[in-house]
N, C-alpha and C positions, 0 to 999 in steps of 0.2 A: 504493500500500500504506500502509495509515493506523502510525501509527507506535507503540510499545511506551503511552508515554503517553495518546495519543489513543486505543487499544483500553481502557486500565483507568487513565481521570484521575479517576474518582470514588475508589477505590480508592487511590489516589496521595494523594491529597487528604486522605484519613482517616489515613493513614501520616505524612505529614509532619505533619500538626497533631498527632498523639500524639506523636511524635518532637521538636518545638518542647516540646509539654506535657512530656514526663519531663527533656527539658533543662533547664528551666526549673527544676522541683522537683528535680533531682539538684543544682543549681547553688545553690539557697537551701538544702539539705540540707546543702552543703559549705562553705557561706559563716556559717552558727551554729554548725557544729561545727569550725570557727577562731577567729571572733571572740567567741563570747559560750560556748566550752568543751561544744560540744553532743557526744556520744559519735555518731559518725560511721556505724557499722555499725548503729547504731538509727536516725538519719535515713536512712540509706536504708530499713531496715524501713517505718521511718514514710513513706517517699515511695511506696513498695511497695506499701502497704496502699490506702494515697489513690490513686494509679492504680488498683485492684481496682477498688473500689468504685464511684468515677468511672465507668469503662468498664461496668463496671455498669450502673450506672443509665440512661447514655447509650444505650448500645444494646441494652436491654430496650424505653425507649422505641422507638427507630431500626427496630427488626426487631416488636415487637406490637403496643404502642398507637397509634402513627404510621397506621400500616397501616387497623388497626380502624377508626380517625377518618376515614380516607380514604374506608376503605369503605363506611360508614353519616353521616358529616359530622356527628355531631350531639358539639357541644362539650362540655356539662354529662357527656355519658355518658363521653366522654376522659379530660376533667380528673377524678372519679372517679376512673375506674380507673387514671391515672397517677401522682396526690397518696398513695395508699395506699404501694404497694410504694415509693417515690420517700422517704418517710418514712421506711419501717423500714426500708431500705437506710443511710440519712446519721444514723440513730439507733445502729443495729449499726455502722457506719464510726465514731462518736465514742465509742462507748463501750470499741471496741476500741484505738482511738489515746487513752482517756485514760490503758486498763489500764499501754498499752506505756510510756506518759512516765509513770507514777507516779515520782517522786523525780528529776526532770529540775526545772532551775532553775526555767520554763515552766510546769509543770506545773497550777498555779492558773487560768491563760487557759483551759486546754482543757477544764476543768471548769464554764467558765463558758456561761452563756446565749449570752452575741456571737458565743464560738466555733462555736457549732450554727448560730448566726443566718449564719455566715461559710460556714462550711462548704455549707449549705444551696443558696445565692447561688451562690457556686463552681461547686457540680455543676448547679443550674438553668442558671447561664450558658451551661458546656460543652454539656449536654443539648439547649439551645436552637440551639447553634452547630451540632451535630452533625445534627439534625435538618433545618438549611439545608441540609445536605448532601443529604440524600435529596428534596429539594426541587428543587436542582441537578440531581442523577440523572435526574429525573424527567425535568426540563427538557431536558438533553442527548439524551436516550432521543427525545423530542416533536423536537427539532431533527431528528435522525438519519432515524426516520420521515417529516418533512418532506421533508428531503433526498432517501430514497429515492424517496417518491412521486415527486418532480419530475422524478427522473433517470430514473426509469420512464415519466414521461407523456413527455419529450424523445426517448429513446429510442425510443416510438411513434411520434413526429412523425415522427422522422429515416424510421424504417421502412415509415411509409408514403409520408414525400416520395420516399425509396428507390424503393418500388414503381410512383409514377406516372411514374418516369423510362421505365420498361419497357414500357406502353400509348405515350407519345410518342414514345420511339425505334420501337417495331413501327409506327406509322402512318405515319412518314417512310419508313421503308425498306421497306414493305407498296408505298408509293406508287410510289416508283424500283422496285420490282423488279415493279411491275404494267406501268412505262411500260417496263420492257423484256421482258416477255415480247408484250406489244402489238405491239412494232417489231418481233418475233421475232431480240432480238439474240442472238450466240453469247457473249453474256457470261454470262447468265443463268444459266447450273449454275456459274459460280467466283464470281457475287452470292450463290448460295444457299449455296455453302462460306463465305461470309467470314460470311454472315450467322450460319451454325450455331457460329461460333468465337467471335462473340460473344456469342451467347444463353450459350454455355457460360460465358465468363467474368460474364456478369452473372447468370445464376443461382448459380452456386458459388463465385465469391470475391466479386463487392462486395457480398453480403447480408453482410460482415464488417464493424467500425467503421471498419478502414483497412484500406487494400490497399497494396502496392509501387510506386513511382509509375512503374517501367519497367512494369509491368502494366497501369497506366492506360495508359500511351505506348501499348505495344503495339493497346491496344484502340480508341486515337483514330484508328492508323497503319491498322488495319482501317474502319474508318470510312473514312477518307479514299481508301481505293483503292475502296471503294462507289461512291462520289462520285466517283471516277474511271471507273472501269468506268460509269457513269449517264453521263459526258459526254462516252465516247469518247475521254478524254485531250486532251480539246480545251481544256481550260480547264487554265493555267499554275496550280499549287497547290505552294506549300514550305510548309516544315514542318523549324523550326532548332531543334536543342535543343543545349544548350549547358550544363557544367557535369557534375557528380554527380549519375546519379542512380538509382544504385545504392542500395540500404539504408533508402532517402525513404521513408515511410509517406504514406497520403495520403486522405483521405476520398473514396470509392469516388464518382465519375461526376458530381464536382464539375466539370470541365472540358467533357464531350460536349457539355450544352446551347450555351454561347457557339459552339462548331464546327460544332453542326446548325442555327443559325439563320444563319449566314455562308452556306450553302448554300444556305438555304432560301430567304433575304431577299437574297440576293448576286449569287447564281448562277441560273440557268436555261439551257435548251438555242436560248433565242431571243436572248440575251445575247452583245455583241461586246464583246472587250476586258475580259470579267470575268476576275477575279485572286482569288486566297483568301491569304493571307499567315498561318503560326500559329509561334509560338517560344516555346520553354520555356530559360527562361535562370535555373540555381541557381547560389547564391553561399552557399554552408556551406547552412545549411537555410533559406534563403531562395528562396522560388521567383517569378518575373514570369511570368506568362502572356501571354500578347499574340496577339490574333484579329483581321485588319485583310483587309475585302472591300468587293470591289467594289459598288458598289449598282445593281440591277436596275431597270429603271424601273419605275413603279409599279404593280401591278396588283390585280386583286378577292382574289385570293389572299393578297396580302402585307398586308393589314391589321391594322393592330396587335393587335386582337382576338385574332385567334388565334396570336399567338406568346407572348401574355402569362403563360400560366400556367407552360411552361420556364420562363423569367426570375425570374416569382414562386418559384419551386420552388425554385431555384441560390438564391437573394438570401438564403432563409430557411432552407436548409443552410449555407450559410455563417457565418450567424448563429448556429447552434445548434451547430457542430461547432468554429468558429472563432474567438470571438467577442474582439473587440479586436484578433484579430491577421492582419485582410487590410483592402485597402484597394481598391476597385472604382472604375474611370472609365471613361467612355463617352465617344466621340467621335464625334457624328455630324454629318460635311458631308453639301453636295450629291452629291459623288460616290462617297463611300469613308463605311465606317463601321468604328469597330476600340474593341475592347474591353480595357482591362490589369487585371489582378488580381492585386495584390501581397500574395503571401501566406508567415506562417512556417509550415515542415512541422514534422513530427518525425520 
């Protein structure tokens, strides 16, 4: 939530610089009618009037002729039409502050030429400064839009790396639940419940930025009894969590890939002595992941090629949903391959 400042700092911006400006002239207002016997209730008249006018001139430019020049760029036509009213603005402000000092000790200065010449200068200065300002505007406003764009084109990204998770996970478990209607196993209608439990959960909560991470859990813990029911419980599989993790938000299906290539590239039903090892261990909202399997010997299947695009997919959600705050290592020996990802939740 952007905060009181950051919703109206241009606005903020023109309030304090007027608020510096009348301090300033109440301050030299009360500093000659001490030292040099100035009648006090007239300098402020007189500071009164010079703010009017000022503010004036300032944001007549700020709100017409700024705009106009904006609109059309052409200078000569600007200056015109801002030198005219800009004039008989700081002509009526002197003529009216010399009425008000008639018989003030001063009063000879303000009837003179420097004084116009001073005056002038003043309000050009202000005018100019003020004018920065909507310059600023301009500039925050173009940041802002920048901004948006990006977080819109990211938000794409996320939603479609989102969607390609949905074709990869349907072709691995398409595959297991094609090799067991083949073998005619009686697993088959509780593969097809676990499978409709998770289409549920990934079509209606991880299309959200973050999901619960017991909701993730739950839907890895799904996953893994697939993968059980596929190997007849024949292959040793834990699964440690450890810690809180209750209240954890957690960007939706950042964990499945590293889980479905342990199976993929690990496990098979020709494989002896394969293992799947996974642990979720939180420390406050610190989370380790850790995915350690066995490795399969090598076949046409497991080729790098085709596992690359999961891994590309996870590497650059990570990136975009997490960025500076997870740290990824791979390990891979001859025999064993295991994945940790140390990452901050919210």
């Amino acid at each position: 939530m952007q905060t009181y400042f950051q919703r109206n700092r241009i606005f903020v911006l023109h309030l304090l610089f007027w608020c510096v400006y009348l301090s300033f002239n109440i301050y030299s207002a009360s500093f000659y009618s001490q030292v040099r016997g100035y009648d006090w209730s007239r300098g402020l008249l007189f500071t009164g009037i010079q703010f009017v006018f000022t503010f004036a001139i300032a944001y007549l430019n700020y709100f017409v002729f700024l705009p106009r020049f904006l609109s059309h760029k052409k200078i000569w036509r600007y200056l015109l039409e801002f030198i005219i009213p800009f004039a008989l603005l700081v002509m009526l402000r002197v003529y009216v502050q010399r009425i008000l000092m008639e018989g003030s000790p001063r009063a000879e200065f303000f009837s003179s030429h420097m004084y116009i010449i001073q005056v002038a200068a003043i309000a050009l200065f202000i005018t100019i400064f003020v004018s920065m300002l909507r310059f600023a505007a301009d500039w925050f406003e173009l940041e802002a839009r920048k901004k948006e764009v990006e977080n819109e084109k990211l938000y794409a990204e996320l939603t479609f790396l989102r969607a390609q998770i949905n074709p990869h996970f349907l072709f691995n478990t398409l595959n297991n639940l094609y090799y067991l209607a083949y073998s005619k196993s009686d697993n088959t209608t509780e593969v097809i419940s676990k499978l409709s439990q998770m289409m549920r959960y990934m079509i209606y909560e991880s299309n959200h930025e973050k999901v619960l991470l017991s909701k993730e859990i739950e839907y890895m813990q799904n996953y893994i009894s697939l993968e059980q029911l596929r190997l007849n419980n024949q292959v040793p599989i834990k699964f440690n969590i450890e810690g809180e993790t209750e209240n954890i938000m957690v960007a939706p299906l950042i964990f499945i890939t590293f889980l479905e290539n342990a199976f993929k590239h690990g496990v098979n039903n020709k494989s002896t002595g394969a293992w799947v090892n996974i642990s979720i261990a939180m420390k406050g909202k610190h989370c380790r992941y850790t995915v350690e399997n066995s490795k399969a010997p090598a076949s046409a299947d497991s080729k790098e090629g085709k596992s690359g695009i999961g891994l590309q997919n996870v590497a650059r959600r990570l990136e975009l949903s997490y960025p500076g705050q997870y740290q990824l290592k791979t390990d891979d020996e001859p025999d064993r391959y295991s994945v940790q990802l140390d990452i901050t939740l919210s």
